[in-house]
C-alpha positions as CSV (number, residue, x, y, z in Angstrom):
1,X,-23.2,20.0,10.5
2,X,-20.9,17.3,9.7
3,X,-17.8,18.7,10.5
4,X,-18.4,19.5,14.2
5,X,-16.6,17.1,15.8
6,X,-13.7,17.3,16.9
7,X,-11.6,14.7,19.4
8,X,-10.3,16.5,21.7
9,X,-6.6,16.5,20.9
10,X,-5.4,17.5,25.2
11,X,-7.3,14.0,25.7
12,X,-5.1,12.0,23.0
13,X,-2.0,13.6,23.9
14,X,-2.5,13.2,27.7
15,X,-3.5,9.7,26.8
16,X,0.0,9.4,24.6
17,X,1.7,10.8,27.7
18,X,1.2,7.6,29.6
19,X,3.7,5.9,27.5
20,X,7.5,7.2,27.6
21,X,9.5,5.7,24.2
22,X,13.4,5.6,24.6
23,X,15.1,7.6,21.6
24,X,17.3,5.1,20.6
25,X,17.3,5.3,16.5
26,X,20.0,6.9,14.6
27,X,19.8,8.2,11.4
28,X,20.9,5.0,9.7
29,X,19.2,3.1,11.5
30,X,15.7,4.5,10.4
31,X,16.8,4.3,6.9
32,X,17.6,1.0,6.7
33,X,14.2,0.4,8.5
34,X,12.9,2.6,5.8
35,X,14.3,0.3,3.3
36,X,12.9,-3.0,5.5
37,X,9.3,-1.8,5.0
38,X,9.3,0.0,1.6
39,X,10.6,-2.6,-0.9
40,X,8.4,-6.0,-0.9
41,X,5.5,-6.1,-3.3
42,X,5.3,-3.7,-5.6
43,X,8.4,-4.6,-7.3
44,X,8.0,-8.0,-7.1
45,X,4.6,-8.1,-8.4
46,X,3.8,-4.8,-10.2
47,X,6.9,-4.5,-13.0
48,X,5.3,-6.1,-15.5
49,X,1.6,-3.6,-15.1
50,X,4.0,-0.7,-15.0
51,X,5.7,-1.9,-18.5
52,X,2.7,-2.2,-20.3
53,X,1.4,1.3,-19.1
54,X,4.7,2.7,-19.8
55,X,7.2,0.9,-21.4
56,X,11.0,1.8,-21.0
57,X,9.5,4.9,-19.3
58,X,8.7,2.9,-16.4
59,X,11.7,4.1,-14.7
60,X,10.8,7.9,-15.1
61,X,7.4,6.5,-13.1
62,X,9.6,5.4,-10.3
63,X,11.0,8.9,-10.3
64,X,7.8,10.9,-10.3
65,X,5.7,8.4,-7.4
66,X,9.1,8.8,-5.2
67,X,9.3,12.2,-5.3
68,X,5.6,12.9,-4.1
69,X,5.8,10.4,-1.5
70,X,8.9,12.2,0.3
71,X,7.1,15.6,0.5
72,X,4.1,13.1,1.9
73,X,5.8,11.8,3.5
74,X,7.4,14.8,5.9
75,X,3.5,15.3,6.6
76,X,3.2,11.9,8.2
77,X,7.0,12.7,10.3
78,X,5.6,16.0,11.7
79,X,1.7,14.8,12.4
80,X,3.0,10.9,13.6
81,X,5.1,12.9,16.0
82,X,2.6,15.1,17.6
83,X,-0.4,12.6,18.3
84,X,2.0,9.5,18.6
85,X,-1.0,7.3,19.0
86,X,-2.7,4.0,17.3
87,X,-5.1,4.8,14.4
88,X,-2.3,6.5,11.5
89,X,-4.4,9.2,9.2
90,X,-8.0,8.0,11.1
91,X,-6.5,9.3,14.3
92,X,-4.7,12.5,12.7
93,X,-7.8,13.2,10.8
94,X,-10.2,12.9,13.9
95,X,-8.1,15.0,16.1
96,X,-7.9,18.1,13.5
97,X,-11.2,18.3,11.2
98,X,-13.2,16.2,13.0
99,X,-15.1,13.1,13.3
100,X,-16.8,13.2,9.6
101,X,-13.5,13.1,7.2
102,X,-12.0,11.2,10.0
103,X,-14.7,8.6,9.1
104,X,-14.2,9.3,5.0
105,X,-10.8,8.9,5.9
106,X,-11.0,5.1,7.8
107,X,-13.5,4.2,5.2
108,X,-10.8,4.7,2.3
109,X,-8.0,3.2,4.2
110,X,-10.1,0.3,3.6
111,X,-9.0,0.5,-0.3
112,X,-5.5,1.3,1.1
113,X,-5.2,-2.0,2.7
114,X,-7.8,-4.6,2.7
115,X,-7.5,-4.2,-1.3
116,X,-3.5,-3.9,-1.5
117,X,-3.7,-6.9,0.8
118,X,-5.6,-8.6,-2.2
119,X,-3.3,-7.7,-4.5
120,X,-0.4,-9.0,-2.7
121,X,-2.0,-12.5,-2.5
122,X,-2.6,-12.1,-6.4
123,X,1.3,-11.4,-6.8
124,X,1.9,-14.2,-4.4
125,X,-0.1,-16.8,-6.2
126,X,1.9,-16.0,-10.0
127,X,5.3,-17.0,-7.6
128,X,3.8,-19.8,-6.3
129,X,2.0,-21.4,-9.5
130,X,5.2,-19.9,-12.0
131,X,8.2,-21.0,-9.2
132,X,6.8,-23.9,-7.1
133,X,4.4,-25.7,-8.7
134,X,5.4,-25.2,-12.5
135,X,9.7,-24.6,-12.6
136,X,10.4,-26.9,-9.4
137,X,7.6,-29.6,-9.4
138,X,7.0,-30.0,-13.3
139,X,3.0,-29.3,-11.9
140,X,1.1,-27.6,-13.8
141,X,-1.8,-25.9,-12.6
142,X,-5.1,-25.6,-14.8
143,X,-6.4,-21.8,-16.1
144,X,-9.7,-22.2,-14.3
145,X,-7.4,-22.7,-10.8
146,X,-4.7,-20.2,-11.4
147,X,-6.8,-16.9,-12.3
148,X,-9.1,-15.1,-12.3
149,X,-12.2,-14.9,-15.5
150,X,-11.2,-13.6,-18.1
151,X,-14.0,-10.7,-18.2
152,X,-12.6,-9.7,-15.1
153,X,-9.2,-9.3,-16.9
154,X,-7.8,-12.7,-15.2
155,X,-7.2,-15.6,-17.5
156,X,-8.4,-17.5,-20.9
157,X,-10.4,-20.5,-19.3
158,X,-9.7,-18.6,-15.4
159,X,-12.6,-19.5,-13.2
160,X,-10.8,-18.6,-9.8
161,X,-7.1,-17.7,-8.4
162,X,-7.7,-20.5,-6.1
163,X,-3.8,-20.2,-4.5
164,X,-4.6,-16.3,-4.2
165,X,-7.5,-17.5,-2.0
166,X,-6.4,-19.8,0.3
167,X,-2.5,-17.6,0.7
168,X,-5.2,-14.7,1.9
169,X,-7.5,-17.3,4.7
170,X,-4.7,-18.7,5.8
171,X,-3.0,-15.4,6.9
172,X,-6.3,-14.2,7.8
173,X,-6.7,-17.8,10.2
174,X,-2.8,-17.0,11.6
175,X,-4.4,-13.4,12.9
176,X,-7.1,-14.4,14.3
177,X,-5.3,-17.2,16.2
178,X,-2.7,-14.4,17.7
179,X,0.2,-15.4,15.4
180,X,2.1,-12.5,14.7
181,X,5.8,-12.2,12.5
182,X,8.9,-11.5,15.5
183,X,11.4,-8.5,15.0
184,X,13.7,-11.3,13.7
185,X,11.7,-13.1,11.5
186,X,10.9,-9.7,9.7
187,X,14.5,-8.9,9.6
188,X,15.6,-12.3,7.7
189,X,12.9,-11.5,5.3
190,X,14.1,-8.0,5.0
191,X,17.4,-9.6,3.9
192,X,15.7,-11.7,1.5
193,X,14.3,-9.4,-0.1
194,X,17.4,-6.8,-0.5
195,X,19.3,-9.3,-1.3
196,X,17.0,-11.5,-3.8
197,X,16.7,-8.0,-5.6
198,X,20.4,-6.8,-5.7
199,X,21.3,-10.2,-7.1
200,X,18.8,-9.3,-9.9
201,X,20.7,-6.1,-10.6
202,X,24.0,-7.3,-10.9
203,X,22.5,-10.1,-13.3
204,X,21.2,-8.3,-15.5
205,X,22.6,-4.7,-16.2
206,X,25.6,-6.5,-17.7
207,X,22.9,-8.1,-20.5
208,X,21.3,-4.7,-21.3
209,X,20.7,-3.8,-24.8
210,X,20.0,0.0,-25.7
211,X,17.6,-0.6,-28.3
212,X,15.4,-1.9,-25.7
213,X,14.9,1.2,-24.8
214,X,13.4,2.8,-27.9
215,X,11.4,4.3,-27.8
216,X,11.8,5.3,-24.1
217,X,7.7,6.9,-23.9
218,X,5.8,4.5,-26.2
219,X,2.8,6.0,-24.9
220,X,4.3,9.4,-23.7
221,X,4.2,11.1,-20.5
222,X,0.7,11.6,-20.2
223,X,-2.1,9.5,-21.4
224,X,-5.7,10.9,-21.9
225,X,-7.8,11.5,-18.9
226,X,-8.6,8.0,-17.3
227,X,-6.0,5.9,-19.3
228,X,-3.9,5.4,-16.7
229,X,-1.6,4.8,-19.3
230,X,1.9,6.5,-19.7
231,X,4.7,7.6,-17.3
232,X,2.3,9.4,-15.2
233,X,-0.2,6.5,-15.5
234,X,2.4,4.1,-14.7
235,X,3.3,6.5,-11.4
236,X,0.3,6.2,-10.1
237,X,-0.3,2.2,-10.1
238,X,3.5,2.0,-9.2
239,X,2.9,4.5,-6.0
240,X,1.8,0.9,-4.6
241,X,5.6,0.1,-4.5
242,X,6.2,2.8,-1.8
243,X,3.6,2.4,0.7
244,X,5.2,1.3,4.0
245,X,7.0,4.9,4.7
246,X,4.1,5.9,7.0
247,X,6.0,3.0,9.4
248,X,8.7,5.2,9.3
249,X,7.2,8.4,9.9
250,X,5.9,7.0,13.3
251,X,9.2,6.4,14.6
252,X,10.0,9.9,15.3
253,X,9.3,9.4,18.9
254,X,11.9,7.0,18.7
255,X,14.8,8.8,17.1
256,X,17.6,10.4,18.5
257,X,17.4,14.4,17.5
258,X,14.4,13.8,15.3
259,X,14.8,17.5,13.9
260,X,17.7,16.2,12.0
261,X,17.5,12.4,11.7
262,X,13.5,11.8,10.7
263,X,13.8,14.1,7.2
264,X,17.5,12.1,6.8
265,X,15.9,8.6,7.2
266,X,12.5,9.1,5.6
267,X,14.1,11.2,2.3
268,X,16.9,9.0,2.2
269,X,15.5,5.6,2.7
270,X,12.7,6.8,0.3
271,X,15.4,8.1,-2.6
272,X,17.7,4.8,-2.0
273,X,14.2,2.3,-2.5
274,X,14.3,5.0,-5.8
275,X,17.0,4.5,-7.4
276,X,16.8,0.5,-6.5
277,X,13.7,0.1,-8.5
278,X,14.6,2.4,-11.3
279,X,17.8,-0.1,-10.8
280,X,15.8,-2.4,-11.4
281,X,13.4,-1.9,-13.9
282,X,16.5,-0.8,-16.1
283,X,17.8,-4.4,-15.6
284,X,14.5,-5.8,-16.7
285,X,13.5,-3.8,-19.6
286,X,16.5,-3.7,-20.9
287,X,16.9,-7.5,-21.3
288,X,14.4,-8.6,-22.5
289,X,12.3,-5.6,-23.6
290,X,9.5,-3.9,-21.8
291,X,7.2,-2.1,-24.5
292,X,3.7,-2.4,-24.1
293,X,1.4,-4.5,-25.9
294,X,-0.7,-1.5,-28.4
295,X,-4.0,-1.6,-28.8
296,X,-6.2,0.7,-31.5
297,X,-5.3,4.0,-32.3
298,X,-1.6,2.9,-31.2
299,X,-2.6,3.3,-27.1
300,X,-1.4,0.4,-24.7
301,X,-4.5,-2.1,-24.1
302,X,-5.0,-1.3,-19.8
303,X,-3.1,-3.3,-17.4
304,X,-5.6,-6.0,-16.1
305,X,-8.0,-5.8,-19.2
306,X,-9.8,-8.6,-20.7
307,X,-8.4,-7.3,-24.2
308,X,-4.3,-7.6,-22.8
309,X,-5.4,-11.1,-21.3
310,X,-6.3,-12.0,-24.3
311,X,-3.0,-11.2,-26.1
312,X,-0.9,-12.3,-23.7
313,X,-2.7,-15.7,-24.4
314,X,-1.2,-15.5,-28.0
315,X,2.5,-17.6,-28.9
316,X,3.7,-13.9,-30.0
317,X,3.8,-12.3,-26.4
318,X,3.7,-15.1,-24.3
319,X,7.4,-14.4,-23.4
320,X,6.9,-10.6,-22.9
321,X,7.5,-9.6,-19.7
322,X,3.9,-7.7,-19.4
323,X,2.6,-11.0,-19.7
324,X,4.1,-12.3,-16.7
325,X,2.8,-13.2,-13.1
326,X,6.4,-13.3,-11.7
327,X,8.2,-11.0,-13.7
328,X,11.5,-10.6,-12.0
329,X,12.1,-14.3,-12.3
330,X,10.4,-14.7,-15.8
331,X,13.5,-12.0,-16.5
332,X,16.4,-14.0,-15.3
333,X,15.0,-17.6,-16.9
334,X,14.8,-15.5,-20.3
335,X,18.6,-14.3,-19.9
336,X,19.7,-17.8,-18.9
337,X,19.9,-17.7,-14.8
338,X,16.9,-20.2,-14.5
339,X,18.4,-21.4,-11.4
340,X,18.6,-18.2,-9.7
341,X,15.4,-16.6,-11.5
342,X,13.6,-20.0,-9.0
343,X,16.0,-18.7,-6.2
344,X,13.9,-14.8,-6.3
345,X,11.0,-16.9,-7.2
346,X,11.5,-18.5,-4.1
347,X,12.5,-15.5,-2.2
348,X,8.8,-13.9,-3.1
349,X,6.9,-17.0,-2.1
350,X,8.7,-16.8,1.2
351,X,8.4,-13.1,2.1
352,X,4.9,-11.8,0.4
353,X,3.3,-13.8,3.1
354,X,4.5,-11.2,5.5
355,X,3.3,-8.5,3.9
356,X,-0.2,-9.5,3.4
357,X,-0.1,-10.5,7.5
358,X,0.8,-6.6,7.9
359,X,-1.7,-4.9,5.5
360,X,-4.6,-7.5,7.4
361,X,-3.1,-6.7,10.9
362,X,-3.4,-3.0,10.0
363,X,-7.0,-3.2,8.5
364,X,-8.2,-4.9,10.9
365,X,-6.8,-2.6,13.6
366,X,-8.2,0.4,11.8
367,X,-11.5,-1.1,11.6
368,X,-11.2,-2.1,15.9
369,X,-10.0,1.8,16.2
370,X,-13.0,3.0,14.9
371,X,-14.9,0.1,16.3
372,X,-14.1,1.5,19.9
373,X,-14.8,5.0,18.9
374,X,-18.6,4.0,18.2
375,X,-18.7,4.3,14.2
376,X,-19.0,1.0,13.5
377,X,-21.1,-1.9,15.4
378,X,-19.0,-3.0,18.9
379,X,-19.3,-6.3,17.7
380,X,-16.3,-5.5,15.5
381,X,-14.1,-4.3,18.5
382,X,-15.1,-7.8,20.2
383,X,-12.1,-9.9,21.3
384,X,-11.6,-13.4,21.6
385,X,-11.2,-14.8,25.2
386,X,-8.6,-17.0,23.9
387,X,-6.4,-15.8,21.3
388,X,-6.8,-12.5,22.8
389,X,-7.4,-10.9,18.9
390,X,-10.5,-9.0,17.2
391,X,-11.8,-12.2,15.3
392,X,-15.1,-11.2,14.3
393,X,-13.4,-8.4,12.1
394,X,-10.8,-10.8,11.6
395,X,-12.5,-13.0,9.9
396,X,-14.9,-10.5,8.1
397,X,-11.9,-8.6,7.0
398,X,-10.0,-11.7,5.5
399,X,-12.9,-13.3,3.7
400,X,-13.3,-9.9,1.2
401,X,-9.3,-10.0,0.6
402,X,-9.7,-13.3,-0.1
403,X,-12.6,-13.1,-2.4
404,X,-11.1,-9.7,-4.1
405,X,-7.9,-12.1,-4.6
406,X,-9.6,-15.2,-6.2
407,X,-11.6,-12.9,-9.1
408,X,-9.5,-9.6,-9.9
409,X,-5.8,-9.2,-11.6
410,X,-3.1,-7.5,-9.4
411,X,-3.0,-4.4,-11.6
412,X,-6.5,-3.3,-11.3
413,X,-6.4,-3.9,-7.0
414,X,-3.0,-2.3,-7.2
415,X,-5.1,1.3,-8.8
416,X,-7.7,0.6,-6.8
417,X,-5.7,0.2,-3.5
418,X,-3.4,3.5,-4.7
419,X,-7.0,5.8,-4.9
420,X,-7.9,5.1,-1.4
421,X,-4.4,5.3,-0.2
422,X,-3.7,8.7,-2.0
423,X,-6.8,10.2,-0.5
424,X,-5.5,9.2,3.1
425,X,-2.1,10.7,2.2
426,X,-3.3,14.2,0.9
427,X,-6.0,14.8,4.5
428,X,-3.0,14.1,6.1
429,X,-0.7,16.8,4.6
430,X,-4.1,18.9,4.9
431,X,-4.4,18.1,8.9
432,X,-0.6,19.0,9.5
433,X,-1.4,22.3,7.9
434,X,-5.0,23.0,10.3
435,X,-3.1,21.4,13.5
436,X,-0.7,24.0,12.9
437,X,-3.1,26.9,12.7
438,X,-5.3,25.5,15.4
439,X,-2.4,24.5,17.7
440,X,0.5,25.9,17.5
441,X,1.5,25.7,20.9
442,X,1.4,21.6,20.9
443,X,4.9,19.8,21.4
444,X,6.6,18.9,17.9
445,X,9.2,16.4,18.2
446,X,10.0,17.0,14.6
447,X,9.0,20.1,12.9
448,X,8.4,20.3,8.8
449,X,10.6,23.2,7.5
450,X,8.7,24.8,4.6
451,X,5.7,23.2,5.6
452,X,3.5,26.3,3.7
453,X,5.1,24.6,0.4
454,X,5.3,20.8,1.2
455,X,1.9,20.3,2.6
456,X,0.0,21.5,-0.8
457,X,3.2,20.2,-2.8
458,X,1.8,17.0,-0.9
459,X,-1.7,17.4,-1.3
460,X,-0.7,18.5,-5.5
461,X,1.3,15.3,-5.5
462,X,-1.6,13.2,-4.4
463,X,-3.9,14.7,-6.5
464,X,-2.0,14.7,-9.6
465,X,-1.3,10.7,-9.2
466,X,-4.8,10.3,-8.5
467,X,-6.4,11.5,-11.6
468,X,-4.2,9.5,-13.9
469,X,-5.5,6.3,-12.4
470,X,-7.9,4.8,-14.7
471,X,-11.3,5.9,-15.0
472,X,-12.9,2.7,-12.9
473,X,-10.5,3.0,-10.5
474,X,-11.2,7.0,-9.8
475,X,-15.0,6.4,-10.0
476,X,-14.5,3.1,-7.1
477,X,-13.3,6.1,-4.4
478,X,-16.3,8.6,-4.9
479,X,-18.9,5.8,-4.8
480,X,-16.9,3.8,-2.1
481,X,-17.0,7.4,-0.3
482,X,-20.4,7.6,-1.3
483,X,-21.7,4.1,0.5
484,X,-19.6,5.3,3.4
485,X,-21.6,8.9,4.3
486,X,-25.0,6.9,4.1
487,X,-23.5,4.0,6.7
488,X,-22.0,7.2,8.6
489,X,-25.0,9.2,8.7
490,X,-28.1,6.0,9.3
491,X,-25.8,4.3,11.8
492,X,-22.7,6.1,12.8
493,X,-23.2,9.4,13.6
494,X,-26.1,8.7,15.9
495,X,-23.8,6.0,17.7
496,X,-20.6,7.9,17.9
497,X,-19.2,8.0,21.7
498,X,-17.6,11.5,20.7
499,X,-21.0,12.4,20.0
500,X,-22.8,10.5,23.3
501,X,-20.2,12.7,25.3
502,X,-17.4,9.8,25.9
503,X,-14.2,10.2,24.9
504,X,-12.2,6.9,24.5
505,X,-8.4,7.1,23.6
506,X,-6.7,3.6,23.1
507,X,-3.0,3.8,23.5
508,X,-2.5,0.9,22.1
509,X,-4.7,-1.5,20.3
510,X,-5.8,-4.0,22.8
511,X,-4.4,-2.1,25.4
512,X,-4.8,0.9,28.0
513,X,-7.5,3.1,27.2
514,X,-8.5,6.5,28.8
515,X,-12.1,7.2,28.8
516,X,-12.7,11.2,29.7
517,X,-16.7,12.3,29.9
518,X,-17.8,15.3,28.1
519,X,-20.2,17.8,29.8
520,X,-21.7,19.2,26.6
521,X,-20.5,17.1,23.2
522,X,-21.9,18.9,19.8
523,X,-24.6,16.3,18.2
């Protein structure tokens, strides 16, 4: 009975209509937006996690999560397109298979971003202790301060991360407030970041040393079920590193001939950001070495473990580059650019702030979304008479990032953000595929060619990556899930407006809203 209803997709299309978007984008243009909202944190903060679960073959990883994300992410072009309205994979989901996986669906994106948002502020804090306080200042901060506890995987003597703390209140205080990052301001940081990161390449692929490389697959292509070690492993924390090309994907009612240009910008901005990390990683590893740190039986100790925190504390790896916080810049101090190893350190501590500020802004709007659909208490969807924002779940929303961030390494939120974000990806390649059967009269700006392959190619991809997380962070999803049907079913279900008869369609968060009754909605 759960699976009964369905939004009425005339109602979120009519809704849509209101709103006329001027095709303006080019085919370069939407891959160098591409670009702009793809590279940021994961290669900033997640090289060294990838190392240790892969080694050398850490570059094949970059290969494998790229590819499954461009076959996602034509799903997101073709569905974005269609219901061009506020609420990404929530919305899709509740206008095709209805309002129960729509729920499932908002409930995981909760890992996707509220977590990631964590992780960022995790990745932010090793810039700002390694870079600020330690290479510019000469401060250096004490282990209880600076990580998390050591059970946890943080640090020896880690009580709290208290920088990844406050970075993740005080973005969560500049939402509530109504501060929000300009076109321009993004756009400088865009630069930064490009720029911080092509500087790193030209460094260091001079300095690279082929035995650094050997063996390329210390711990092969596959690990054992729930390792999450291995290239594959290593894909699947590293997918982190990609998210951002569902911005793109909504653009298509934007773009100029979006039959031709959307695939162009989305597979091309998508295989540039490829090659750049692989780029990357290359530069890294083969400098100062990338192999992981073994544990018994000759298997990598896991990323974020208490048994790798403890080696890492040890004079014999505390130069390896799994061991480091800031890895990039730990890189270029090691090859003798400390100067400009603190310039990218810098260029982290500046940008990452941004990032966190989207992943909140986009919780938090997901949250409102379903908020204003009835599933969650209205209280959430209340807005502030003066800053004109949804503080209550705000503030809610930014107090668990910030208390994810103080207690847990990046790596294990980085798996743990990937399994709700994988699950999100493959419903949408699955709602592309029913919307087509169901309505294949509806307007397609852009149109997936081969979709009968790239949807379950998708849906594979996504499936694949998921199981060769590690074991605790496949088991969070299913019991996150889990927690999520009992809050749906005892609160709600019953409350739904879908399911009092009222259909409410927000164009735009905060914004106009078409409300259309229902004479007989399913219960």
């Amino acid at each position: 009975m759960f699976l009964d209803r369905v939004k009425p997709l005339d109602a979120i299309l009519a809704a849509a209509e209101k709103k006329s978007l001027k095709r303006s984008l080019g085919a370069i243009q939407l891959m160098l937006f591409g670009i702009g909202c793809i590279i940021g944190t994961g290669i900033f903060v997640l090289t060294s996690a990838g190392a240790q679960k892969a080694g050398p073959g850490l570059m094949l990883a970059f290969a494998i999560a790229g590819l499954i994300c461009i076959v996602a992410a034509l799903c997101y072009a073709e569905i974005s397109s269609t219901i061009p309205v506020s609420g990404s994979a929530y919305t899709y989901t509740y206008a095709t298979m209805g309002e129960f996986l729509a729920w499932t669906v908002g409930w995981a994106l909760v890992l996707e971003y509220a977590i990631a948002a964590s992780a960022v502020s995790v990745g932010w804090s090793g810039y700002f202790v390694g870079t600020i306080l330690n290479e510019t200042f000469g401060i250096t901060l004490p282990a209880a301060l600076s990580g998390g506890p050591l059970a946890f995987g943080g640090v020896e003597g880690g009580i709290i991360n208290l920088p990844a703390l406050i970075i993740a209140l005080l973005v969560t205080w500049l939402l509530m407030i109504g501060t929000s990052e300009s076109a321009k301001v993004n756009a400088v940081l865009v630069v930064i970041k490009v720029a911080a990161l092509t500087v790193f390449i030209v460094l260091t692929l001079p300095e690279v040393e082929a035995e650094n490389f050997n063996p390329f697959l210390p711990a092969g292509v596959f690990g054992s079920l729930g390792s999450g070690v291995g290239a594959v492993g290593a894909a699947a924390t590293i997918f982190f590193a990609y998210v951002g090309f569902d911005a793109v994907s909504t653009a298509a009612e934007e773009t100029k001939n979006p039959q031709r240009n959307v695939p162009i910008g989305l597979v091309g901005s998508l295989l540039f950001c490829t090659v750049f990390y692989i780029l990357v990683a290359a530069g890294a590893i083969g400098t100062i070495g990338g192999q992981p740190i073994m544990g018994p039986g000759g298997v990598p100790f896991p990323a974020g473990s208490e048994e790798l925190a403890r080696q890492c504390a040890m004079p014999a790896y505390s130069a390896a580059l799994v061991c480091s916080d800031e890895a990039l810049a730990h890189v270029l101090r090691q090859i003798g650019y400390s100067g400009i190893g603190n310039m990218l350190g810098y260029a982290a501590f500046i940008a990452l702030p941004s990032v966190i500020l989207v992943l909140l802004y986009a919780q938090t709007r997901i949250f409102f979304v379903m908020s204003r659909d009835g599933l969650l208490p209205e209280v959430l969807s209340k807005v502030h008479p003066k800053w004109q924002t949804p503080h209550v779940v705000t503030a809610m929303t930014g107090v668990v990032v910030a208390v994810a961030a103080a207690f847990l390494p990046v790596g294990k939120l980085a798996d743990i953000a990937n399994a709700g974000t994988l699950y999100a990806f493959a419903l949408v390649a699955l709602a592309v595929m029913v919307l087509r059967r169901t309505r294949p009269d509806v307007k397609r700006p852009f149109r997936v060619a081969g979709l009968v392959i790239i949807a379950p190619a998708a849906i594979a991809g996504c499936l694949f990556l998921f199981v060769n997380l590690p074991l605790e962070a496949m088991i969070v999803l299913p019991v996150w899930t889990l927690v999520g049907v009992v809050i749906y079913a005892l609160y709600g279900r019953r409350r739904s407006h879908l399911g009092r008869g009222i259909v409410e369609v927000v164009d735009d968060v905060l914004g106009d809203e078409t409300i259309i009754p229902i004479d007989n909605p399913k219960s």
